[in-house]
C-alpha positions in Angstrom: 43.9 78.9 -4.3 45.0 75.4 -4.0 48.3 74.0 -2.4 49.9 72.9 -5.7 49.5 76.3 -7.5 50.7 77.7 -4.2 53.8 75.5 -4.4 54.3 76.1 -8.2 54.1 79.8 -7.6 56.6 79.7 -4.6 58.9 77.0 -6.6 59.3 80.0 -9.9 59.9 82.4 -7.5 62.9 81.0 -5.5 64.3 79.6 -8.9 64.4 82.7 -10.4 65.9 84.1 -7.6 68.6 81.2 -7.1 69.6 82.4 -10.8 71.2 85.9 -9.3 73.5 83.5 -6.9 77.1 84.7 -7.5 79.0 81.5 -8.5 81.5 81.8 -5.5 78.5 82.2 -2.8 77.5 78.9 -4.6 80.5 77.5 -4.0 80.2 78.2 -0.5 77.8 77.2 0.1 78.0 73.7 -1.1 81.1 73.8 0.7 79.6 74.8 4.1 77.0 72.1 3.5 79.6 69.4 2.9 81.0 70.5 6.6 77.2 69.7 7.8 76.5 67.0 6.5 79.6 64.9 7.5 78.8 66.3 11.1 75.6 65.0 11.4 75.2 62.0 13.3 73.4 60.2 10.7 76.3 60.6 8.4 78.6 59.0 10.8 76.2 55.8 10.9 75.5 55.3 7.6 77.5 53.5 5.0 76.3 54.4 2.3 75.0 58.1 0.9 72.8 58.4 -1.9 74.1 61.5 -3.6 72.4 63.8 -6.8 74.3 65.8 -9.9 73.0 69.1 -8.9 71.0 70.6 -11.9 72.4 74.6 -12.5 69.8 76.3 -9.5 70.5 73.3 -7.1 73.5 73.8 -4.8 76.1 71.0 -5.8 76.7 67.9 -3.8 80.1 67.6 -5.3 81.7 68.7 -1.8 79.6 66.0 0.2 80.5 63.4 -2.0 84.6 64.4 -1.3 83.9 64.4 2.3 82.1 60.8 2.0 84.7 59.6 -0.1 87.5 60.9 2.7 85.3 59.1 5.3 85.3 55.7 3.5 81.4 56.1 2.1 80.1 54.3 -0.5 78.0 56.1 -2.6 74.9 55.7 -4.4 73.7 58.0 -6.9 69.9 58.1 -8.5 69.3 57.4 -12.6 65.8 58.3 -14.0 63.6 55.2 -15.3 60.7 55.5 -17.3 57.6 56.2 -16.0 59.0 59.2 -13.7 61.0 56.7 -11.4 64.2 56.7 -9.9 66.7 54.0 -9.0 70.2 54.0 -7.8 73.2 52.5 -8.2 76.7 52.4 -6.6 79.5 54.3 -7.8 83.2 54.7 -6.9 83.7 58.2 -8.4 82.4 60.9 -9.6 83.5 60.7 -13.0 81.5 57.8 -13.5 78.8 60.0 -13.7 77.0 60.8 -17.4 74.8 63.6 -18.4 71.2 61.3 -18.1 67.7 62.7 -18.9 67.4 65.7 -18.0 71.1 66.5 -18.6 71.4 65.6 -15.3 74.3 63.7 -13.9 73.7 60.2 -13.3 75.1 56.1 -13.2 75.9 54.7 -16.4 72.8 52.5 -17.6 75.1 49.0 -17.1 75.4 49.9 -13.6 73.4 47.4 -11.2 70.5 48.9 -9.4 71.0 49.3 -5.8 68.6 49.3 -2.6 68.8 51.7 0.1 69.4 50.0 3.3 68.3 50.9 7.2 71.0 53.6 8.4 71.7 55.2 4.8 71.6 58.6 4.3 70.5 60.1 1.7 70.4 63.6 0.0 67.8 65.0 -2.2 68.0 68.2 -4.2 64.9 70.7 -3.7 64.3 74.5 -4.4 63.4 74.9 -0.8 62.8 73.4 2.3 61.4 73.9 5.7 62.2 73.1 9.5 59.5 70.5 9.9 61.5 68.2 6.7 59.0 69.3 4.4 60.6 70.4 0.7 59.7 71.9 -2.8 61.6 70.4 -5.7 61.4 70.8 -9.2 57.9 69.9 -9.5 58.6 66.2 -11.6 57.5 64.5 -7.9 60.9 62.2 -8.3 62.0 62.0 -5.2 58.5 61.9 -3.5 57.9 58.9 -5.4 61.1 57.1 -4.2 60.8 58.2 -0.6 57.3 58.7 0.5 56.7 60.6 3.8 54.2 60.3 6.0 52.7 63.8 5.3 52.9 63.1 1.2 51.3 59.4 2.1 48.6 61.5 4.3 48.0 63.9 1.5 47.5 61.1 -0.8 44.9 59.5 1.4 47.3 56.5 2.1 48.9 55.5 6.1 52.1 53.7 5.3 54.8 55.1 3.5 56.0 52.5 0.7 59.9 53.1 -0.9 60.7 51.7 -4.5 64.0 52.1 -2.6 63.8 48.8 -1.2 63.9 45.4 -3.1 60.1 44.6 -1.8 58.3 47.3 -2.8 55.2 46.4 -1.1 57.2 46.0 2.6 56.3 49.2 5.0 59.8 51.5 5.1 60.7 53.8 8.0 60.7 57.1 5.4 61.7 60.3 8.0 62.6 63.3 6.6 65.1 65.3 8.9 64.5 69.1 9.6 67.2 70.1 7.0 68.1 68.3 4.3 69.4 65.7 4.3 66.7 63.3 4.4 67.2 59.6 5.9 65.9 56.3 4.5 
């Protein structure tokens, strides 16, 4: 059995099984990961933190982003492009936020594109993850394409890990994903 039927196995089964969350444990929870991410030291360094719209079995970043905003963040949210890419762009609130591709929340199109910087943080979705940073999201390979690891680079056959975060797309980015979520630019 290979690893990507493996992970597309695992992935329906903790989907279906997010589907039976009670609405308040959801809520919760998001709220209890709000609390940890704006503990973290990396949250205290960075500027600026690249936030999601949490689709209906991803736990919703909505909290975080309040916590950032009470912290004086700037935030950066991600829009899908053609070709399976993301980019991000600043925003200044929530409710700048549209139902995108997807139906997922995202930056209106007249937006500006933003680049990920150094010390930013950012948070990506994923049905599960694991202690060593590695994750499972919704199969569409998103965020792996905007934030390469080092493992996913190694899996791929390739050494440096390359970021269409980052204005110079061909420049070698320090891509390290944390043991929990969030992951760090």
């Amino acid at each position: 059995m290979s690893l990507e039927l493996d992970k597309a196995r695992l992935r329906q089964q903790l989907l279906s099984a997010c589907g039976v969350i009670p609405t308040k444990q959801a809520e919760t929870s998001a709220q209890r990961v709000a609390v940890h991410v704006a503990g973290c030291r990396e949250f205290e360094r960075a500027e600026r933190i690249g936030f999601y719209g949490a689709m209906e079995a991803e736990i919703s970043t909505r909290p975080a982003f309040a916590a950032a905003r009470l912290a004086g963040k700037r935030w950066l949210c991600p829009r899908c492009l053609d070709r399976n890419q993301l980019e991000f762009a600043q925003v200044d609130d929530w409710e700048q936020l549209r139902p995108g591709r997807f139906g997922i929340l995202e930056p209106d199109a007249k937006i500006a594109a933003s680049f990920f910087c150094q010390n930013d943080l950012v948070l990506v979705p994923g049905v599960a993850f694991d202690r060593q940073g590695g994750r499972i999201g919704q199969g569409g390979g998103y965020y792996d394409r905007a934030f390469p690891s080092e493992r996913s680079e190694e899996r791929r056959g390739g050494k440096e890990g390359r970021s269409r975060g980052s204005p110079d797309h061909e420049k070698k980015t320090e891509s390290r994903a944390h043991p929990t979520p969030p992951y760090r630019t």
